[in-house]
C-alpha positions in Angstrom: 13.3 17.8 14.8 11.4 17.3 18.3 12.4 13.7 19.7 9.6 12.1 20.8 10.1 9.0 23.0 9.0 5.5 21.9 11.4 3.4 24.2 9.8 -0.5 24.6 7.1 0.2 21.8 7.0 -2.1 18.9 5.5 -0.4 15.9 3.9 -1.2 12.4 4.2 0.9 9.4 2.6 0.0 6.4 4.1 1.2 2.9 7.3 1.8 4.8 10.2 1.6 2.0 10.3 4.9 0.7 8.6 8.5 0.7 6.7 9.4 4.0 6.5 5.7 5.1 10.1 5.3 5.5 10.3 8.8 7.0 8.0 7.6 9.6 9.5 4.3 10.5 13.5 5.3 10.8 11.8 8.3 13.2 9.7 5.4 15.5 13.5 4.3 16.0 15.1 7.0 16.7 12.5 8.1 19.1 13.0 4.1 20.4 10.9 2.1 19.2 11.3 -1.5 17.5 10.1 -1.1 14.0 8.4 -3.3 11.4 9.1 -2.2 7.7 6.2 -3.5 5.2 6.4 -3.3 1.7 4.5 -5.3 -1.2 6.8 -4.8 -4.2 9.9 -2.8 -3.0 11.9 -5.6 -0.7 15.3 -3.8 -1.8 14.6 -0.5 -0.4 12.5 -2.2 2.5 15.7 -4.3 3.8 17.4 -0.8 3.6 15.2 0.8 5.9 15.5 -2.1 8.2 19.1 -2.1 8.4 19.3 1.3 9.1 16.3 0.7 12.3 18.6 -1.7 13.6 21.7 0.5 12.9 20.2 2.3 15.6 20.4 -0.5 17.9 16.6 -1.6 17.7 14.5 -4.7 16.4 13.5 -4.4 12.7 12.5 -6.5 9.7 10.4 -6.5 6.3 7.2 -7.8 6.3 5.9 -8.6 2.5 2.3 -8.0 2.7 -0.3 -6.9 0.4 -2.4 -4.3 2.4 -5.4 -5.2 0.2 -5.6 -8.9 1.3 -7.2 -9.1 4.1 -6.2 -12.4 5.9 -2.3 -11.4 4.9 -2.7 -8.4 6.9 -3.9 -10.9 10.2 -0.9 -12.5 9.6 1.5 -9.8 9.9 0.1 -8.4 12.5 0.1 -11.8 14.3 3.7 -12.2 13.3 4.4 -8.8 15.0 3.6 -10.1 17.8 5.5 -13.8 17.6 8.5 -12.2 16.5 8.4 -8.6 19.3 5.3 -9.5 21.8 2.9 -6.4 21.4 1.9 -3.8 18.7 2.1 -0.7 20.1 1.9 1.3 17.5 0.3 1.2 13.9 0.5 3.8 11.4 -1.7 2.8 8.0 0.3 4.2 5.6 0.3 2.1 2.3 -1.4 3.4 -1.0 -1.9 2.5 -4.7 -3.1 5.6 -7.0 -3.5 5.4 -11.2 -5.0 9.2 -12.3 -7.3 9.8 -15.0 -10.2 11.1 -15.8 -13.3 9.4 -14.1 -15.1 8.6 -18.2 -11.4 7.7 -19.2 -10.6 5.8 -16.5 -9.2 1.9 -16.6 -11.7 -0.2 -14.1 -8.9 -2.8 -13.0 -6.5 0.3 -11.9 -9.8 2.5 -10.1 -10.8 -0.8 -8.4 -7.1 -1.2 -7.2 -7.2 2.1 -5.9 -9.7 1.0 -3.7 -9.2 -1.8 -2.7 -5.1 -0.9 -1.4 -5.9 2.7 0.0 -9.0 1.9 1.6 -9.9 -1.9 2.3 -5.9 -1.7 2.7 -6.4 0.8 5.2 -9.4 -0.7 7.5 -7.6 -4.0 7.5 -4.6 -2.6 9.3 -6.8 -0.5 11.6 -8.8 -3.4 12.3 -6.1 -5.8 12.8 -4.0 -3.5 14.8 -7.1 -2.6 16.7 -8.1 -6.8 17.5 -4.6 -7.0 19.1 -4.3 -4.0 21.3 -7.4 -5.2 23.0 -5.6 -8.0 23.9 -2.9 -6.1 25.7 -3.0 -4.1 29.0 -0.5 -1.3 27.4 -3.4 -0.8 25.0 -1.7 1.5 21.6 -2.0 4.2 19.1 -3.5 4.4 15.6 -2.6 6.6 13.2 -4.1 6.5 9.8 -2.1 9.0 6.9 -4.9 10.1 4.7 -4.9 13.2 2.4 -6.4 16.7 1.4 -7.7 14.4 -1.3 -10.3 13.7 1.1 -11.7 16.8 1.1 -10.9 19.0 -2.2 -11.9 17.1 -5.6 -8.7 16.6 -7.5 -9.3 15.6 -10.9 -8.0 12.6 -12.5 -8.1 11.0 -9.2 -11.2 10.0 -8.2 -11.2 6.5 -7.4 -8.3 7.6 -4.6 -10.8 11.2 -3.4 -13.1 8.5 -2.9 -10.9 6.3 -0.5 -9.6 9.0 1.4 -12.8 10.5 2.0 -13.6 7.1 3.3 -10.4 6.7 5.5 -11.2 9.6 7.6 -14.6 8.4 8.4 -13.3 4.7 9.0 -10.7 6.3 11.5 -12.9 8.6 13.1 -15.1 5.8 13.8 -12.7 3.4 14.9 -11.7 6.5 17.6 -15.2 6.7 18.8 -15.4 2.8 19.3 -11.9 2.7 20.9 -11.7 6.0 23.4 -12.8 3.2 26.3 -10.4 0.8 25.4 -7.6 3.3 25.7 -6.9 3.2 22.5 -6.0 6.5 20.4 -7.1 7.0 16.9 -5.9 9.7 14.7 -6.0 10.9 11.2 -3.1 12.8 9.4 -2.8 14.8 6.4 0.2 15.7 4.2 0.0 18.0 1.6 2.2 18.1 -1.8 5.2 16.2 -0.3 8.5 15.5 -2.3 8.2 11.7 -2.8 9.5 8.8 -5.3 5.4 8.5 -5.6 5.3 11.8 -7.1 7.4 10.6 -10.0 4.7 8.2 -11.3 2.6 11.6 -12.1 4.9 14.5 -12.5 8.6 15.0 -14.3 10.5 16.9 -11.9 9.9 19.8 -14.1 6.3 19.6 -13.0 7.5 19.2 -9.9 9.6 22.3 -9.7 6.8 24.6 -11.4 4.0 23.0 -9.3 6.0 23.9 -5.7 6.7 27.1 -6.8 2.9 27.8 -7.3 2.3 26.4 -3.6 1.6 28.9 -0.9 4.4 28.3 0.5 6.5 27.9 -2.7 7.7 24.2 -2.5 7.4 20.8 -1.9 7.1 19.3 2.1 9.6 16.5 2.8 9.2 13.6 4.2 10.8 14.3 7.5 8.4 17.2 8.1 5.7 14.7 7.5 7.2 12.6 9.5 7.3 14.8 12.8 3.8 15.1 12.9 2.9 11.5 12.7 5.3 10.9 15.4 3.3 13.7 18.2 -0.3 12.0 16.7 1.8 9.1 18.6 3.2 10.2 21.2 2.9 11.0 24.8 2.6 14.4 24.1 -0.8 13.7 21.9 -2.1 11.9 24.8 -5.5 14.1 24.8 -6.2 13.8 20.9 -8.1 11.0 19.3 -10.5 11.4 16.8 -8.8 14.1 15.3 -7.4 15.3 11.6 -3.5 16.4 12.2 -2.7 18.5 8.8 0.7 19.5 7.5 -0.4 20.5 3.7 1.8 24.2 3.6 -1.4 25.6 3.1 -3.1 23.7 -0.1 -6.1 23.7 2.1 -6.1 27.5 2.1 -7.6 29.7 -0.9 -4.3 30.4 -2.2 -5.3 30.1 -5.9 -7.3 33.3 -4.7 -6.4 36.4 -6.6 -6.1 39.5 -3.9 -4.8 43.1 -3.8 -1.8 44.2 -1.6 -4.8 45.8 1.0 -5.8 42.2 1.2 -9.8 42.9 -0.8 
């Protein structure tokens, strides 16, 4: 994978103790960068991800924080900054998804939905966004969102409806921060091979769903990863505003039937 350098930055990931999260987080490090692990339930795998950050000779540790309350997200931000002195970077990556049928659906877990995926999201942004006004060095956003945003899935409106909602948040957020010198962006992963999947799918779902993909399997983490990382980096210096997507072609017609002469 491309190395992108994050030497001196200290960085934020919410949902950080497994799937894409933690596939974000040990890559900030590598690329150099001090590295905040949050989690709300999983403190195990959380301190694991930490210790492996700090195996690599930077600054980590696990912040306990429920994305979804808002005045706990000003605190770990604020904390970030006690404990490193800046947020550089912030990637808003924390979710909560039940899937059913919209006229089946249980109210308490839609609501949830909601209220973690997408209050869970602005919170960060906004947060993150509060303190990198207050720093000369500015930062980077980076908000991990979803095709759900754009195709219907059924069973799963409650979460169509907050990333739908995420990409406009972000997008706006980009438009209000371009002066301040701060970068917005928007990423989208497609069908990625995640514990997260396991809450939905037996593996031999899994297996027959990725061999049905255009591309005929599951993304990983890491590849998810990589692009988050260049929505962050130097490299990405001219993009704000903008929808990065790494779906192995779910966005695509594929479902299409079509001849060998392509009609």
């Amino acid at each position: 994978m491309v190395q992108y350098s994050f030497a001196g930055k200290n960085a934020l990931v919410t949902g950080s103790s497994k799937g894409i999260g933690r596939a974000v987080a040990v890559a900030l490090a590598k690329g150099g960068a001090n590295v905040v692990v949050n989690c709300s339930g999983s403190k195990a795998q959380a301190e694991e991800v930490a210790a492996e950050i700090r195996s690599l000779g930077r600054k980590s540790y696990v912040a306990v924080c429920d994305v979804s309350d808002q005045s706990a997200v000003e605190a770990m931000v604020a904390k970030v900054v006690a404990e490193f002195g800046s947020l550089d970077l912030f990637v808003s990556n924390a979710v909560y998804s039940d899937r059913e049928l919209m006229v089946n659906a249980k109210m308490d877990g839609f609501r949830r939905t909601i209220e973690v995926s997408m209050w869970g999201a602005m919170y960060g942004v906004r947060a993150a966004a509060q303190q990198m006004l207050k720093q000369e060095s500015r930062g980077r956003i980076t908000v991990i969102s979803s095709p759900h945003a754009i195709i219907p899935f059924p069973t799963a409106m409650a979460y169509n409806m907050a990333k739908a909602a995420i990409d406009h948040m972000a997008r706006t957020a980009a438009i209000e921060l371009v002066r301040e010198g701060i970068r917005v962006n928007v990423f989208h992963p497609g069908w990625i091979d995640t514990p997260g999947e396991r809450k939905f799918f037996t593996e031999d779902q899994l297996s027959t769903g990725a061999a049905g993909l255009p591309m005929k399997r599951l993304g990983t983490s890491e590849e998810m990863a990589h692009g988050v990382c260049f929505t962050l980096s130097d490299e990405a210096a001219y993009m704000t505003g903008s929808t990065l997507t790494m779906d192995g072609g779910v966005g695509l017609p594929w479902w299409s039937k079509r001849t060998e002469g392509g009609q």
